[in-house]
PDB file as gemmi writes it, atoms N, CA and C in Angstrom:
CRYST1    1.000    1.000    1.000  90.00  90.00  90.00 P 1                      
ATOM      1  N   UNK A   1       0.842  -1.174   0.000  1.00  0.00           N  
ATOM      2  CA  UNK A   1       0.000   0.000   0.000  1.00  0.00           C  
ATOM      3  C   UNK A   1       0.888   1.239   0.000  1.00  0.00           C  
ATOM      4  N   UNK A   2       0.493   2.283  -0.858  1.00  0.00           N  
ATOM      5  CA  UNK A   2       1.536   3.713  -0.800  1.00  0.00           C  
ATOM      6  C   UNK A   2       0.826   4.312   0.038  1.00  0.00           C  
ATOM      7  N   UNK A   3       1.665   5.177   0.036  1.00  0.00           N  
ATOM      8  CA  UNK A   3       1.327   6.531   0.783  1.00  0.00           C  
ATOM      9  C   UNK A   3      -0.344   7.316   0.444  1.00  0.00           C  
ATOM     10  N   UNK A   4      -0.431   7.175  -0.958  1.00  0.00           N  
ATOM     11  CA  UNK A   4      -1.734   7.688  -1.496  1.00  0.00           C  
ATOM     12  C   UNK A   4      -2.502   6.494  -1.291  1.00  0.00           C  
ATOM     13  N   UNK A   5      -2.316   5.734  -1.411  1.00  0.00           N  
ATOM     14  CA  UNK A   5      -3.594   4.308  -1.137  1.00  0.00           C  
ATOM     15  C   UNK A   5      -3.860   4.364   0.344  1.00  0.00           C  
ATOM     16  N   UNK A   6      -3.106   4.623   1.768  1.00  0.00           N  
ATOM     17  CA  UNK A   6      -3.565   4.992   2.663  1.00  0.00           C  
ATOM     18  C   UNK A   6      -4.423   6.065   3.162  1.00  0.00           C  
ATOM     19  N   UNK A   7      -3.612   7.514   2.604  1.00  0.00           N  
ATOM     20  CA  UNK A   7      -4.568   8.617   2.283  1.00  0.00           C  
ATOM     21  C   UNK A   7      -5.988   7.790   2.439  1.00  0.00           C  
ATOM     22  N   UNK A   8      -5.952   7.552   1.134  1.00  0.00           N  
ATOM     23  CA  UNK A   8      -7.666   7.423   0.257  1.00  0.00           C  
ATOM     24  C   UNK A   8      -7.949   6.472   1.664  1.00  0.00           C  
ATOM     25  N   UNK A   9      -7.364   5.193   1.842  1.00  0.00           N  
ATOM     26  CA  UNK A   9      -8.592   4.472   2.455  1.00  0.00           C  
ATOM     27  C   UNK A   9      -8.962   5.094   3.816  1.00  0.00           C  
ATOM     28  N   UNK A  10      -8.148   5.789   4.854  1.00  0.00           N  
ATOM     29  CA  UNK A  10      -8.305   6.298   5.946  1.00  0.00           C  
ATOM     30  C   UNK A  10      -9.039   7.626   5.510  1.00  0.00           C  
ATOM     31  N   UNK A  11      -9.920   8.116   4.449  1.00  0.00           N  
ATOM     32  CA  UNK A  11     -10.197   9.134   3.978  1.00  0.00           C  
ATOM     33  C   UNK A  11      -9.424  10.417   4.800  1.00  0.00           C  
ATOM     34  N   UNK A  12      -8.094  10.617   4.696  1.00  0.00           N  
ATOM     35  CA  UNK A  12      -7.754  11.643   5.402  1.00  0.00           C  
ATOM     36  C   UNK A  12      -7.445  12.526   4.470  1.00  0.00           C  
ATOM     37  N   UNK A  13      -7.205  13.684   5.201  1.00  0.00           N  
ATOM     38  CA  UNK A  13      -6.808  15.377   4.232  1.00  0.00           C  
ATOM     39  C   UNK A  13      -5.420  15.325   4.312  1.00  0.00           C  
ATOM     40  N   UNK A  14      -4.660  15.261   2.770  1.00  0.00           N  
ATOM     41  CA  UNK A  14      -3.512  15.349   3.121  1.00  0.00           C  
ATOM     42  C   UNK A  14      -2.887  17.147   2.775  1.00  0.00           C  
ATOM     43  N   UNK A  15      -1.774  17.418   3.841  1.00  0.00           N  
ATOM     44  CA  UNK A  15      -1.708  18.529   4.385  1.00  0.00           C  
ATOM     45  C   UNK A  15      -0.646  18.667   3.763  1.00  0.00           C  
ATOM     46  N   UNK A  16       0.530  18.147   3.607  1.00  0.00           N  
ATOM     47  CA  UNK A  16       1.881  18.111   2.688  1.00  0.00           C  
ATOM     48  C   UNK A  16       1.839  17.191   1.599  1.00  0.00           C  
ATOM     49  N   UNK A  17       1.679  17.905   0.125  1.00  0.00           N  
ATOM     50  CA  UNK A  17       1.324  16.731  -0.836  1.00  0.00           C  
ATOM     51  C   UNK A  17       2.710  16.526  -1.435  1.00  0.00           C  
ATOM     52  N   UNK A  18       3.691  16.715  -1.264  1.00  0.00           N  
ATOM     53  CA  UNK A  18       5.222  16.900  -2.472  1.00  0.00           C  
ATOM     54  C   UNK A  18       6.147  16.051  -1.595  1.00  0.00           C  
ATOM     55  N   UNK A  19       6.000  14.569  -2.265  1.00  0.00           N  
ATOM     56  CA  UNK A  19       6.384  13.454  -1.554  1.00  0.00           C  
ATOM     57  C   UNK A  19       6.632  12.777  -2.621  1.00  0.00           C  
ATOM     58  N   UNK A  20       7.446  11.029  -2.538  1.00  0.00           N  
ATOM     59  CA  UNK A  20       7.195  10.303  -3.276  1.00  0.00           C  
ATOM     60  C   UNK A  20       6.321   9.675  -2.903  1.00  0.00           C  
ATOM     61  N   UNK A  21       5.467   8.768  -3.872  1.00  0.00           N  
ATOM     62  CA  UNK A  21       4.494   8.225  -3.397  1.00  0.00           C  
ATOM     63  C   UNK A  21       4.910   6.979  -3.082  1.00  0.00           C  
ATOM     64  N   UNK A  22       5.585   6.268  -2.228  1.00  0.00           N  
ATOM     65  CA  UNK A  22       6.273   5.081  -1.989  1.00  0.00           C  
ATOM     66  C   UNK A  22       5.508   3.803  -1.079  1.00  0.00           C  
ATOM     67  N   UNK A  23       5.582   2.774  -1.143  1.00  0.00           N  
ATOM     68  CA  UNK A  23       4.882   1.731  -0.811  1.00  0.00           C  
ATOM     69  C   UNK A  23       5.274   2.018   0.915  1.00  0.00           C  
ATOM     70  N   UNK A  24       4.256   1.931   2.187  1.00  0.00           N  
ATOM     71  CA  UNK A  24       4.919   1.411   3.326  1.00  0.00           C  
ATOM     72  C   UNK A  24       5.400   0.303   3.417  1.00  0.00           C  
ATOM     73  N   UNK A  25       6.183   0.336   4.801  1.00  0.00           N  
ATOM     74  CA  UNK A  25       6.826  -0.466   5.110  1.00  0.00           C  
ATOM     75  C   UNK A  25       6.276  -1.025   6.854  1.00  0.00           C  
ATOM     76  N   UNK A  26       5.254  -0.184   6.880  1.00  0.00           N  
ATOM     77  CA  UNK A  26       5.341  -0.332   8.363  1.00  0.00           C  
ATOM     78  C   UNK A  26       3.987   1.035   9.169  1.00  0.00           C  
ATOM     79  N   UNK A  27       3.895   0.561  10.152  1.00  0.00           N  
ATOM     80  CA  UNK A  27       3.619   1.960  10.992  1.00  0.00           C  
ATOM     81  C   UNK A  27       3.588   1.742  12.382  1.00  0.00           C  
ATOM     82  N   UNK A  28       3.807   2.729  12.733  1.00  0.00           N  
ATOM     83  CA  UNK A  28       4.598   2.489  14.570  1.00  0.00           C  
ATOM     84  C   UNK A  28       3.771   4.045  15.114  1.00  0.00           C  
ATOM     85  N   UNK A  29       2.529   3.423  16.189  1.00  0.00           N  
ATOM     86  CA  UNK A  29       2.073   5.090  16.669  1.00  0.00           C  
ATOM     87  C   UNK A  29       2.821   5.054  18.075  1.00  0.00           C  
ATOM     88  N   UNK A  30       2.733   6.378  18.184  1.00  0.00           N  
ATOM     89  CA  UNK A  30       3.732   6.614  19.728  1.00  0.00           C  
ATOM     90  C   UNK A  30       3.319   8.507  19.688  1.00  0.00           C  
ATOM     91  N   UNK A  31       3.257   8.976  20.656  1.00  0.00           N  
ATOM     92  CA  UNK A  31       3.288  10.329  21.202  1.00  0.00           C  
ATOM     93  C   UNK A  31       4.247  11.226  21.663  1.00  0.00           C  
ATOM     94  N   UNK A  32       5.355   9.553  21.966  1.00  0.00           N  
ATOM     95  CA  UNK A  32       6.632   9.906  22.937  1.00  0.00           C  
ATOM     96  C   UNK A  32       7.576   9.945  21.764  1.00  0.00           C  
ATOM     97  N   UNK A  33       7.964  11.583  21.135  1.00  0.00           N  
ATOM     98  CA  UNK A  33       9.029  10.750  19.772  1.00  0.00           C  
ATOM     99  C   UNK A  33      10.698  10.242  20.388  1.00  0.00           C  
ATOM    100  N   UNK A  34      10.615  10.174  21.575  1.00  0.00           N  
ATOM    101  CA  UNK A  34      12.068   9.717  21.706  1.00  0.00           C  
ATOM    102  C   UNK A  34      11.805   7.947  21.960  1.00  0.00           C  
ATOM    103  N   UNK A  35      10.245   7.597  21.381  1.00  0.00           N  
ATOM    104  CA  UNK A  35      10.017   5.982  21.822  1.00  0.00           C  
ATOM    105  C   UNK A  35      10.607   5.854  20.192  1.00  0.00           C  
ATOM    106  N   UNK A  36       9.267   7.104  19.302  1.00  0.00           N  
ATOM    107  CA  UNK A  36       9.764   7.071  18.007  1.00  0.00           C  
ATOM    108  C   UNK A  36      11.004   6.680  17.425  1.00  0.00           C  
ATOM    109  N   UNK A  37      11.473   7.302  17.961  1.00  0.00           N  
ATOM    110  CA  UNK A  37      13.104   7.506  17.359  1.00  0.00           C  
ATOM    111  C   UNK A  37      14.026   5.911  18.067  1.00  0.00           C  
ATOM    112  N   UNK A  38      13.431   5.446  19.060  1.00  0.00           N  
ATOM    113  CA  UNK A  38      14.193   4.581  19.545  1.00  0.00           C  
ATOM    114  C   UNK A  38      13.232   2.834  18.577  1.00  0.00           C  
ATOM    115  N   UNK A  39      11.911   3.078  18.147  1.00  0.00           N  
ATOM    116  CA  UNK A  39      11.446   1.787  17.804  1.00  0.00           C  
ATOM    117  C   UNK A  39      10.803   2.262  16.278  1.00  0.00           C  
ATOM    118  N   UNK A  40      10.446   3.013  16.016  1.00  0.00           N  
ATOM    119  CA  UNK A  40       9.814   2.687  14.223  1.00  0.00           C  
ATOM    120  C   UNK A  40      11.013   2.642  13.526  1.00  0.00           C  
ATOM    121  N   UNK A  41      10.473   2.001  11.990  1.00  0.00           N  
ATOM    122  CA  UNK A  41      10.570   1.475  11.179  1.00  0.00           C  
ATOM    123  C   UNK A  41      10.851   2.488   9.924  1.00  0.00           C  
ATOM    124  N   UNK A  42      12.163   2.403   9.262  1.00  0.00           N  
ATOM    125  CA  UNK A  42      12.265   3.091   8.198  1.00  0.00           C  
ATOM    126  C   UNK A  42      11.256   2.974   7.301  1.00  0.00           C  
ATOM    127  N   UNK A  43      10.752   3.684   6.869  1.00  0.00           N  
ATOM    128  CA  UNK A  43      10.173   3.562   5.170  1.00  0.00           C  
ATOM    129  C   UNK A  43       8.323   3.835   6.055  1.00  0.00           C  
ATOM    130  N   UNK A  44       7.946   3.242   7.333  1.00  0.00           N  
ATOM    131  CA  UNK A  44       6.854   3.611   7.961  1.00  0.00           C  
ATOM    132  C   UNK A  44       6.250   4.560   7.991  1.00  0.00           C  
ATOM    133  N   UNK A  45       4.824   4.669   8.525  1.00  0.00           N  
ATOM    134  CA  UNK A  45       4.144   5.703   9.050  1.00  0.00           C  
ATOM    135  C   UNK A  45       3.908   6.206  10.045  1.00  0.00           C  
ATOM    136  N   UNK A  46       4.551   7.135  10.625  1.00  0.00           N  
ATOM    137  CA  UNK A  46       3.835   7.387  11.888  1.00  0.00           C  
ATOM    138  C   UNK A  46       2.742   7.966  12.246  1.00  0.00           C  
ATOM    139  N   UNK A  47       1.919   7.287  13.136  1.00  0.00           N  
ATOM    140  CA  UNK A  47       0.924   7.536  13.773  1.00  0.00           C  
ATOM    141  C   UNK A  47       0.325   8.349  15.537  1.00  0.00           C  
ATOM    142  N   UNK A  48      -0.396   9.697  15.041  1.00  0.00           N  
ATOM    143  CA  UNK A  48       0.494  10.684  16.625  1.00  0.00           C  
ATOM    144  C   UNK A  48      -0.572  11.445  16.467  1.00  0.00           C  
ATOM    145  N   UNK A  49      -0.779  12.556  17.727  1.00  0.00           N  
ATOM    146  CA  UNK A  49      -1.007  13.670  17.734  1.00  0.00           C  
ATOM    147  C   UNK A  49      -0.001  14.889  17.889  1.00  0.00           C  
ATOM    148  N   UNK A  50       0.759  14.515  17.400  1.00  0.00           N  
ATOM    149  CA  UNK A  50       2.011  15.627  17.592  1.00  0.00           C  
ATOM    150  C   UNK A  50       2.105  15.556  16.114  1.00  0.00           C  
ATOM    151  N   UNK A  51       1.701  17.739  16.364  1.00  0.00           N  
ATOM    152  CA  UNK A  51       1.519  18.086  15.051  1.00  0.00           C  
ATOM    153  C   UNK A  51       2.576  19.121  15.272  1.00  0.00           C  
ATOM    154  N   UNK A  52       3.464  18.913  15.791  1.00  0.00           N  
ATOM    155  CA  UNK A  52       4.518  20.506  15.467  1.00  0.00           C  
ATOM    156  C   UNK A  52       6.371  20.101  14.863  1.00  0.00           C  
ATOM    157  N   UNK A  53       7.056  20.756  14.236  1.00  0.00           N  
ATOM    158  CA  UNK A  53       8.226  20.839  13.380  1.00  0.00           C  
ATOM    159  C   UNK A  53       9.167  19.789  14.145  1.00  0.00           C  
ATOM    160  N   UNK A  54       9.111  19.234  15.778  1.00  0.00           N  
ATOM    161  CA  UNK A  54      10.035  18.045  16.008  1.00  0.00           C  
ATOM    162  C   UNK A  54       9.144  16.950  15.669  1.00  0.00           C  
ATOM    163  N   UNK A  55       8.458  17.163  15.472  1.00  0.00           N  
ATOM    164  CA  UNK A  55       7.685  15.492  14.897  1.00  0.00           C  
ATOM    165  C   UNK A  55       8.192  15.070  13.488  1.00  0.00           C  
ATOM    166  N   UNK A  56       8.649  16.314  12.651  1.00  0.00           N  
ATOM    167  CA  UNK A  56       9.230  15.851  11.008  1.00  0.00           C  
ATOM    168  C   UNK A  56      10.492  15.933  11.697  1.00  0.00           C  
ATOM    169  N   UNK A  57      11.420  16.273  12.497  1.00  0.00           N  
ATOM    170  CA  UNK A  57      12.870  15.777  13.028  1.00  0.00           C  
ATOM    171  C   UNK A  57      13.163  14.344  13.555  1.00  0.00           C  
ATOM    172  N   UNK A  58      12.205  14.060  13.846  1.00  0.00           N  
ATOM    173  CA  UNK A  58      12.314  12.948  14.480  1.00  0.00           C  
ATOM    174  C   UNK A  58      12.210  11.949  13.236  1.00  0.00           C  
ATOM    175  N   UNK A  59      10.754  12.086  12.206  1.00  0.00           N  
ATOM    176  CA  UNK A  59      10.740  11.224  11.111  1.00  0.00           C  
ATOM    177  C   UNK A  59      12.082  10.793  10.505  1.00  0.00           C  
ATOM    178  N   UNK A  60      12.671  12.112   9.818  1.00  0.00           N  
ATOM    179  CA  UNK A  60      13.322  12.331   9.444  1.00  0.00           C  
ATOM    180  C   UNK A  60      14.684  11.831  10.009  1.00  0.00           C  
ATOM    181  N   UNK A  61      14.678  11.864  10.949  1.00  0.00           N  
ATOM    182  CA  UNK A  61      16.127  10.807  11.910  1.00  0.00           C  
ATOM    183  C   UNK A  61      15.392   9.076  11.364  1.00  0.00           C  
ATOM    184  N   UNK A  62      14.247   8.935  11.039  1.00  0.00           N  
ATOM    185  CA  UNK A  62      14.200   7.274  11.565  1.00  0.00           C  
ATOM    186  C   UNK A  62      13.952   7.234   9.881  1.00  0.00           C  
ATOM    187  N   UNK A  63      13.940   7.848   9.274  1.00  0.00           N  
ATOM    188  CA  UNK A  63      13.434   8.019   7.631  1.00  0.00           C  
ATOM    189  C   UNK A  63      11.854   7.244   7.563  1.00  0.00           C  
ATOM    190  N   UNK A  64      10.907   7.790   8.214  1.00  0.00           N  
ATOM    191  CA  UNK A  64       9.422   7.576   8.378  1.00  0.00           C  
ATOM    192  C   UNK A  64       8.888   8.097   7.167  1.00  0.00           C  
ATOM    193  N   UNK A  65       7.874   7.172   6.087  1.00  0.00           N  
ATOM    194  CA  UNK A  65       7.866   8.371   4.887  1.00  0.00           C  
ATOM    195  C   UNK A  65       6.320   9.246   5.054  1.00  0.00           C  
ATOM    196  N   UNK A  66       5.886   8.588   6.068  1.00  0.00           N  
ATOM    197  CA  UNK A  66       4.296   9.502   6.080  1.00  0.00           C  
ATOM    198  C   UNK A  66       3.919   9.552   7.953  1.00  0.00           C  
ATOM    199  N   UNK A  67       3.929  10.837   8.124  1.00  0.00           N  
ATOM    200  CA  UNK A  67       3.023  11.181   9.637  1.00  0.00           C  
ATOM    201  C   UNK A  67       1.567  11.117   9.510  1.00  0.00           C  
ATOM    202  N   UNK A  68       0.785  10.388  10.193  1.00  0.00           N  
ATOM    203  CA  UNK A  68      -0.537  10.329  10.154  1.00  0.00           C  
ATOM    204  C   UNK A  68      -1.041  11.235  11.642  1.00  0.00           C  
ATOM    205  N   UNK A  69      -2.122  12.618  11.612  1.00  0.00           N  
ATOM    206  CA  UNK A  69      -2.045  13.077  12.450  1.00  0.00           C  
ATOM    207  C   UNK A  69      -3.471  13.136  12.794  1.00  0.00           C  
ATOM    208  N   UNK A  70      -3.724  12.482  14.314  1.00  0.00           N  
ATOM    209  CA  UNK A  70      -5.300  11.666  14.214  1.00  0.00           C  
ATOM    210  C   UNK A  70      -6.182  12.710  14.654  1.00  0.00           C  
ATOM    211  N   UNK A  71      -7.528  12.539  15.274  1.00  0.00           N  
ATOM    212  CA  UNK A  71      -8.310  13.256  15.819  1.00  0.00           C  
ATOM    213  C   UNK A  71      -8.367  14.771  15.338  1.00  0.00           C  
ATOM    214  N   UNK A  72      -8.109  15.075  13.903  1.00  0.00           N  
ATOM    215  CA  UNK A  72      -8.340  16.057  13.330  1.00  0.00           C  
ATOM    216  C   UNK A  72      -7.202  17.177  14.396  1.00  0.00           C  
ATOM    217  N   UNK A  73      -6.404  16.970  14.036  1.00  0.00           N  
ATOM    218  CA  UNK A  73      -5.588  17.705  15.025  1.00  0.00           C  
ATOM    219  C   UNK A  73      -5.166  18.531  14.449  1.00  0.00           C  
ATOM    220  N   UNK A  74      -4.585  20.106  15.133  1.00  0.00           N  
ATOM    221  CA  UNK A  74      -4.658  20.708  14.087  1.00  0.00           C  
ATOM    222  C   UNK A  74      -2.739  21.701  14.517  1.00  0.00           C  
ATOM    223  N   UNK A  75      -2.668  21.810  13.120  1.00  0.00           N  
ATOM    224  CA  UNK A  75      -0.774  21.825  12.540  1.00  0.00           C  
ATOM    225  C   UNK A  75      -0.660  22.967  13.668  1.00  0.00           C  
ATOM    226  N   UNK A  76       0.560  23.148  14.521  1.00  0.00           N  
ATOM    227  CA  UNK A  76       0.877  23.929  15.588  1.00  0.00           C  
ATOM    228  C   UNK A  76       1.811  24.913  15.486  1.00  0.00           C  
ATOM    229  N   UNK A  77       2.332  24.647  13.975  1.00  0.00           N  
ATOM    230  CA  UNK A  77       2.853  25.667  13.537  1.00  0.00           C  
ATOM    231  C   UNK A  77       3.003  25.324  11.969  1.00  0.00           C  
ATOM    232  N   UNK A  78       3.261  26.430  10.879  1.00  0.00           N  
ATOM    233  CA  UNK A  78       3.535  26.479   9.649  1.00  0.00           C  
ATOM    234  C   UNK A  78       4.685  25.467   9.679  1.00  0.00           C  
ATOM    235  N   UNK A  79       5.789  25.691  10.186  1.00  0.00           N  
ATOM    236  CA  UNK A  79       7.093  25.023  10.282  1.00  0.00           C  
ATOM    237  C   UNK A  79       6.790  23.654  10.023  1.00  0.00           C  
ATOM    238  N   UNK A  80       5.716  22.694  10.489  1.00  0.00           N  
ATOM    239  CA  UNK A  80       6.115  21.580  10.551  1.00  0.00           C  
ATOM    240  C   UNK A  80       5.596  21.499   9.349  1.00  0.00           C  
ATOM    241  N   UNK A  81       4.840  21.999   8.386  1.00  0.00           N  
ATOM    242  CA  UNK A  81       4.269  21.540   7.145  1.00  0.00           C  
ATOM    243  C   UNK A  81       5.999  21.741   6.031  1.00  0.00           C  
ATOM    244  N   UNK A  82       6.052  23.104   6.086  1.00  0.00           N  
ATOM    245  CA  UNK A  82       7.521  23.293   5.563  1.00  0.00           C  
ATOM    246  C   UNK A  82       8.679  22.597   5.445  1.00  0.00           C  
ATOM    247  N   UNK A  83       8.660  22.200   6.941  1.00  0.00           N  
ATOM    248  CA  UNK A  83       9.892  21.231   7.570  1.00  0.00           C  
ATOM    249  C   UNK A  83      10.104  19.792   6.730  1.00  0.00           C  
ATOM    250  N   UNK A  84       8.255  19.329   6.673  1.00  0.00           N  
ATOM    251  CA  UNK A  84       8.073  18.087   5.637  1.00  0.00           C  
ATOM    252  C   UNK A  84       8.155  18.337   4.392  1.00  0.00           C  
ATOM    253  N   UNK A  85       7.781  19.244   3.673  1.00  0.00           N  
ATOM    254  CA  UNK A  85       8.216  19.228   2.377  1.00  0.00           C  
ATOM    255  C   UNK A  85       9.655  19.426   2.320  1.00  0.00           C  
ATOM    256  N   UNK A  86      10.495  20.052   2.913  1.00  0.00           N  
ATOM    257  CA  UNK A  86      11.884  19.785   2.732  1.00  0.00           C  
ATOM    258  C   UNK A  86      12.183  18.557   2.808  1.00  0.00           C  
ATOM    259  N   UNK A  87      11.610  18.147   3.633  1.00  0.00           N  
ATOM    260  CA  UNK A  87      12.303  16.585   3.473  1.00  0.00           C  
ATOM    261  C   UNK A  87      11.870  15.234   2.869  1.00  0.00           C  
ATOM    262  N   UNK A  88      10.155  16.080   2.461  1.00  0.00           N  
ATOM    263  CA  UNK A  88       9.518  14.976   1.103  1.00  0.00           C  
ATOM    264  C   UNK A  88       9.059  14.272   2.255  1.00  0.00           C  
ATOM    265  N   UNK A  89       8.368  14.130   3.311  1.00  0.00           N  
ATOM    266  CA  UNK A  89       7.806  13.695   3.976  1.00  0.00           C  
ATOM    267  C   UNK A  89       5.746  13.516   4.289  1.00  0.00           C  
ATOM    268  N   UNK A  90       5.179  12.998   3.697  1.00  0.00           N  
ATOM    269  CA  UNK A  90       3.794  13.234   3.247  1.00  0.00           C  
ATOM    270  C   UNK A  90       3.681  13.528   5.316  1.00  0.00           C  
ATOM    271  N   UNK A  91       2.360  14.456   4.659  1.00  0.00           N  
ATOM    272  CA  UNK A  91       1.673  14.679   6.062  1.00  0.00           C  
ATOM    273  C   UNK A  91       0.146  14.545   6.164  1.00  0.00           C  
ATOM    274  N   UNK A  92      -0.405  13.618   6.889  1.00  0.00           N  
ATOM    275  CA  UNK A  92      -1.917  13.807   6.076  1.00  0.00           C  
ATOM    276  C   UNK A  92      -2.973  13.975   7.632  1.00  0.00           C  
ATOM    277  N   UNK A  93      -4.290  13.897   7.775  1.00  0.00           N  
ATOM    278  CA  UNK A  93      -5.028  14.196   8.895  1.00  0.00           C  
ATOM    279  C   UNK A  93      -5.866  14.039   8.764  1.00  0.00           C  
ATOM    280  N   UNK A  94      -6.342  12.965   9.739  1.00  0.00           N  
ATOM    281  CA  UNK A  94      -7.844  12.305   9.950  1.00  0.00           C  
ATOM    282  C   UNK A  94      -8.376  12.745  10.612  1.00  0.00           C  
ATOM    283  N   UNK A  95      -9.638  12.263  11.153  1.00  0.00           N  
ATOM    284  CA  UNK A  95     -11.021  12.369  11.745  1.00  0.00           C  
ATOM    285  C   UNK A  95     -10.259  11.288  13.125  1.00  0.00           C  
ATOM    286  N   UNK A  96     -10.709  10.274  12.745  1.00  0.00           N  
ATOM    287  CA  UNK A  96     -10.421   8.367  13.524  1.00  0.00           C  
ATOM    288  C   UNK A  96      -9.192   9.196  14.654  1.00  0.00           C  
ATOM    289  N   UNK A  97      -8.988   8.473  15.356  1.00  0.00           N  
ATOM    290  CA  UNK A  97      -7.883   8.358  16.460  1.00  0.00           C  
ATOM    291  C   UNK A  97      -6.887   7.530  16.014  1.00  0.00           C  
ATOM    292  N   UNK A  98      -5.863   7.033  17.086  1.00  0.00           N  
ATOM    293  CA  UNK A  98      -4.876   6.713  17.064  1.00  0.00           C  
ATOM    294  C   UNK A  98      -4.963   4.785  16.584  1.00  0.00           C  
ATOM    295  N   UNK A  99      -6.364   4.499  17.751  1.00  0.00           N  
ATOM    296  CA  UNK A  99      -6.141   3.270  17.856  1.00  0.00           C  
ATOM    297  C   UNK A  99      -7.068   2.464  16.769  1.00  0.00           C  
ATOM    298  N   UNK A 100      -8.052   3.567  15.959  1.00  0.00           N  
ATOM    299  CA  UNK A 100      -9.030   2.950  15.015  1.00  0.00           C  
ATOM    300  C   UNK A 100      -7.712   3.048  13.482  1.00  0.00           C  
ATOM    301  N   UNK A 101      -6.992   4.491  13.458  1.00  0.00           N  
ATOM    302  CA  UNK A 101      -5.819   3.787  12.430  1.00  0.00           C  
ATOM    303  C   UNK A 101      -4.961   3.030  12.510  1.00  0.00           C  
ATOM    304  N   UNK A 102      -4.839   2.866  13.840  1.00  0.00           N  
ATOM    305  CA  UNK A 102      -3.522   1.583  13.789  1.00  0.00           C  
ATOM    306  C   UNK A 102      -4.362   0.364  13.390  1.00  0.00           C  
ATOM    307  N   UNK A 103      -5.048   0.105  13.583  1.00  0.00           N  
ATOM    308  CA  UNK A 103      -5.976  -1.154  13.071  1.00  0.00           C  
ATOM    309  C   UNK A 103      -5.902  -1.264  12.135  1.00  0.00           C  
ATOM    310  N   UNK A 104      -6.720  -0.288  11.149  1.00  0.00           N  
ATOM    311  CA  UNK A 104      -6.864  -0.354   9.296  1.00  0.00           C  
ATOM    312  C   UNK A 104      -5.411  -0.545   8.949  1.00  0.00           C  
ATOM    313  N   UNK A 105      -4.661   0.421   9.202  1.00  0.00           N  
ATOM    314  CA  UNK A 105      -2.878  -0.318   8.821  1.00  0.00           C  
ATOM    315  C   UNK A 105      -2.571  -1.251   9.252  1.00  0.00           C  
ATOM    316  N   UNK A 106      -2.613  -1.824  10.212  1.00  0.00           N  
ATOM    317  CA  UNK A 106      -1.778  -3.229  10.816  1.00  0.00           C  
ATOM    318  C   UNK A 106      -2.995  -4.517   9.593  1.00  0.00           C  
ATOM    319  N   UNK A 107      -4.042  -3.961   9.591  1.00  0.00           N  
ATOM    320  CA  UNK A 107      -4.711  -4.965   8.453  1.00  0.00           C  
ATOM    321  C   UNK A 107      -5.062  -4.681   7.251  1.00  0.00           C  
ATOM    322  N   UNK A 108      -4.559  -3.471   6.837  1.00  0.00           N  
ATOM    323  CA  UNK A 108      -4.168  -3.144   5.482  1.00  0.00           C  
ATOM    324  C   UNK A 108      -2.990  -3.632   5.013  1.00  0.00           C  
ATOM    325  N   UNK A 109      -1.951  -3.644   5.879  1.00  0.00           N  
ATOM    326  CA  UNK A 109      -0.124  -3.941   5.553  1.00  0.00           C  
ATOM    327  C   UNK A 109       0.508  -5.273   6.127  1.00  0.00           C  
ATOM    328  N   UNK A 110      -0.277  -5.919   6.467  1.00  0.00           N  
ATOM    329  CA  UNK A 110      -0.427  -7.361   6.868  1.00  0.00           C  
ATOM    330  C   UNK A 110      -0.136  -8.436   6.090  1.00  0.00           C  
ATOM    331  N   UNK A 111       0.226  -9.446   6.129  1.00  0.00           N  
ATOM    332  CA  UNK A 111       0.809  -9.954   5.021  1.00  0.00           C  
ATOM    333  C   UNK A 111      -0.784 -11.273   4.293  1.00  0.00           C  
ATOM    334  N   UNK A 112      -0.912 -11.722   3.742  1.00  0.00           N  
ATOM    335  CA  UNK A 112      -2.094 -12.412   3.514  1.00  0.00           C  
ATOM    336  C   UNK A 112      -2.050 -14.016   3.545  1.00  0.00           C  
TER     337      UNK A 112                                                      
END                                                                             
């Protein structure tokens, strides 16, 4: 599943569109980004309510290619949208919470 095939099925708004559109690899939610940084998965998604410019530092240390940002949460500063397009990092934002997207991904990216 890419980056845009998640988009669509989690119907979320994506907020940083200038990405590659690359297959995941993974997704790891956490709040705490120093759990981030110590346990996800390159090429993953992260899954958070942390919507501000160390949340794309942190991606960006673990090479995460999409932040999923739940409960309609809303960006805490310009910077972090910026921050992701520098680094080609999709950013997108749902409605659902943390624990109804980790579901659809863990059984969207599941093996069959």
């Amino acid at each position: 599943m890419t980056i845009r095939e998640a988009a669509a099925m989690l119907k979320a708004e994506i907020l940083q569109n200038e990405f590659e559109d690359v297959p995941l690899t993974g997704a790891y939610t956490s709040d705490l980004l120093s759990d981030v940084m110590a346990n996800a998965k390159e090429g993953g998604a992260l899954i958070t309510i942390q919507a501000h410019k160390n949340t794309v530092a942190v991606a960006t240390l673990v090479n995460i290619a999409l932040i999923i940002l739940c409960n309609n949460r809303p960006i805490q500063d310009d910077d972090m949208l910026e921050a992701a397009k520098e680094e080609g990092i999709a950013v997108i934002r749902t409605k659902e919470n943390q624990f109804t997207v980790s579901g659809k991904l863990w059984t969207a990216l599941s093996p069959r």
